[in-house]
N, C-alpha and C positions, 0 to 999 in steps of 0.2 A: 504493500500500500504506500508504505516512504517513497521506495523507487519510483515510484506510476506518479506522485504526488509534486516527485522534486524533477523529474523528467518534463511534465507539463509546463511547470514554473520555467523551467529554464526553455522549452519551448517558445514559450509565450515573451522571454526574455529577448531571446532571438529575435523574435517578429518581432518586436518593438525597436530592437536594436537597428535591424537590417532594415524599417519603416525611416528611422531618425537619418540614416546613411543616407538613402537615397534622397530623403524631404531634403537634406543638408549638404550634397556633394560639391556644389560648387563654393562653397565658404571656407568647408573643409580642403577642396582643392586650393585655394587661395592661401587659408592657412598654412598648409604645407609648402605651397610654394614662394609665396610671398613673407613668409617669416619666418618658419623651421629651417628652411635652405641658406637664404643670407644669415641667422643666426648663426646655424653652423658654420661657417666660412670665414664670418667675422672671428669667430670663437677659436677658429683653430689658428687662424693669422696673430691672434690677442696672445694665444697662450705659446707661440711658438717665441713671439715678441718678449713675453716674458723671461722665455729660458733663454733666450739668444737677442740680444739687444742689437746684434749687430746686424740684421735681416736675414732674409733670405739669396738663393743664391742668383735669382734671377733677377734683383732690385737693381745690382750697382752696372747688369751689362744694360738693361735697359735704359739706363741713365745716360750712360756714357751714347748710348748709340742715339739718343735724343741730340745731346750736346754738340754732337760732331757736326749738327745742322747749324750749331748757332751761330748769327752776325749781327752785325750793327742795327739792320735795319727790325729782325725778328725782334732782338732784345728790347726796343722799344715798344712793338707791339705786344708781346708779352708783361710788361710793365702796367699796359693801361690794358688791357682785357683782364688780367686776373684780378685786378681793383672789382667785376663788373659778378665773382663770385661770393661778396660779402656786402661790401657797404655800398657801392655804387649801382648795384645794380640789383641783387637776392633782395636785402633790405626794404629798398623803396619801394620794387616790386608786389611784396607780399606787404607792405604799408597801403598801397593802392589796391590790392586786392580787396584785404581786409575790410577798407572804408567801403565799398562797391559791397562787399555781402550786410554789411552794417543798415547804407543806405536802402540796400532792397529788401532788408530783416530775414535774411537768409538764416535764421539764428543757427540751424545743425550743422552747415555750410562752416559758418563761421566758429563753432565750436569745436569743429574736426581740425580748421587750419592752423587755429592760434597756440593751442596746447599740442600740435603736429611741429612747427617751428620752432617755437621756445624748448619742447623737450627737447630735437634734435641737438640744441646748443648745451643743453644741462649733460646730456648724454656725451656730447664730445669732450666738453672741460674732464668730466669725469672721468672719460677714459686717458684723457691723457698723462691727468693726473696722477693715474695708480699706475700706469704703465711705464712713462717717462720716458719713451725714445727718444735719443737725440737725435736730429735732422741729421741728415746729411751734408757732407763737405768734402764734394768730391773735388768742386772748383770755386772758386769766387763770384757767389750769388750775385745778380743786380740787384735785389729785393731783398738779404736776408732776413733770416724770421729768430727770433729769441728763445719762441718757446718750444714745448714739447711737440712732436710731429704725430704721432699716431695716437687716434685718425686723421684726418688731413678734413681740418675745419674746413675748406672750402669746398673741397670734397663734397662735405656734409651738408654744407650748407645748401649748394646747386642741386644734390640732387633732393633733398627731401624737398623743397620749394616746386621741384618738377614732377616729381611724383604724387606729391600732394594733389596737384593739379591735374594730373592727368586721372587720379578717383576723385577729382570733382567733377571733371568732363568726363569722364565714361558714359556712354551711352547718350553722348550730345554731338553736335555737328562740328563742336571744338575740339573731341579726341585729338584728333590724328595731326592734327596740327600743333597742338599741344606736345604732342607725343615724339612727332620729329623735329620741330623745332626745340625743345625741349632736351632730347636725346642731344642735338648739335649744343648747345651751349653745356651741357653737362661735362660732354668730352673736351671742349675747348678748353674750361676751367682746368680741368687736368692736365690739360697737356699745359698749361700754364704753370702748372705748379711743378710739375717735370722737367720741362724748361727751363724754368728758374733754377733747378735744383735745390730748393726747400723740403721736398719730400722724396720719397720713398714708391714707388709703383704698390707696393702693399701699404703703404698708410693710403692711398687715392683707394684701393680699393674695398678695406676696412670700412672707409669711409659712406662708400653706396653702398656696403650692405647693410650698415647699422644703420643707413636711412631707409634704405626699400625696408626693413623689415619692419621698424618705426612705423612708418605711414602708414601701410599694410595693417600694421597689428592694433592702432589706434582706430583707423577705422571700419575695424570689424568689433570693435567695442561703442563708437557713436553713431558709426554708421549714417554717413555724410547724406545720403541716399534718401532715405525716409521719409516718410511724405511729414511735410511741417505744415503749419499755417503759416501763411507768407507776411501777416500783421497779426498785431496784439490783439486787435478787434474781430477776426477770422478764427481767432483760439476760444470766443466767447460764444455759449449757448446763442441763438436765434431766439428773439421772442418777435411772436406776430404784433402787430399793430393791431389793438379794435376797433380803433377804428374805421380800418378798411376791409375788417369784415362784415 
């Protein structure tokens, strides 16, 4: 009778389980791709950074093989495009965002990007903090940097701003636009900062995946998506008029 009794149970267990799978496969896809993958990748770059400060083996040939491009003229464009991965450009950008979802009372809109942004930056201090790579010094920086390198703030910055963006436009006629143009400025910041020689090819890459995963994992917790009322007043019951009944 136990048997017969705890066989059903876990029957029924099943069907419920294999019901939620399917109700849930794409969030769960998303999940596993969008933040179980980049976490691991971040995680294995972090902990290898910990045992060995000194990188990986593929950092300093990629470097050097960037460098052998450099001149006069790159050097200056590199100087003013990576400005355009923090304060000239990520900054103002998501300051104008933000005011646009404010003014249209996008309120979910706007409570996926602002705690999307701001952690990113809590999340990079942090890491760098406890990690403490020092940049590289392979040649004589035109920009160099003081502080700690992994993740590579700017990195971080460009892409959670883009990716952010690209799950506010999912499923709008701005995707892909977002999405490409978005993808070109992500890469250019990096190759700015490789250039420069201030980072590392693994702190740039650190960098996008503790933000894809970021974005990702935020909003599948607010979940930007959901249908809001678009005014204060559209959040409030209906009451008829009588008298125009």
């Amino acid at each position: 009778m136990f048997n017969s009794n705890f066989g059903k149970l876990l029957q029924s267990f099943l069907g419920f389980l294999k019901r939620q799978l399917v109700a849930h496969w794409r969030a769960l896809l998303l999940l596993f791709i969008g933040v179980y993958l980049p976490l691991q990748v971040f995680g294995e770059l972090a902990d290898d950074v910990w045992e060995n400060e000194g990188g990986f083996p593929w950092d300093v040939p990629i470097l050097l093989l960037i460098h052998a491009t450099a001149q006069a003229q790159l050097d200056l464009f590199a100087l003013i495009l990576t400005k355009f991965g923090v304060f000239w450009g990520v900054f103002p950008l998501a300051a104008a965002i933000s005011l646009v979802l404010l003014i249209q009372r996008k309120w979910r809109s706007l409570a996926y990007l602002i705690p999307t942004l701001l952690g990113s930056i809590v999340i990079n201090r942090t890491a760098k903090t406890l990690l403490r790579r020092v940049r590289p010094h392979l040649w004589q920086s035109p920009a160099p940097e003081l502080d700690y390198g992994f993740p590579s703030g700017h990195a971080m910055s460009s892409m959670t701003l883009v990716a952010a963006l690209v799950i506010l436009t999912w499923g709008t006629r701005w995707f892909w636009s977002v999405l490409i143009v978005g993808s070109i400025f992500v890469l250019a910041i990096a190759w700015t900062r490789l250039y420069l020689g201030v980072h590392y090819p693994s702190d740039i890459l650190a960098g996008w995946m503790a933000s894809i995963a970021w974005a990702v994992g935020v909003s599948l917790l607010i979940k930007p998506h959901s249908s809001q009322p678009s005014t204060v007043a559209d959040s409030q019951p209906q009451v008829e008029n009588s008298s125009n009944s």
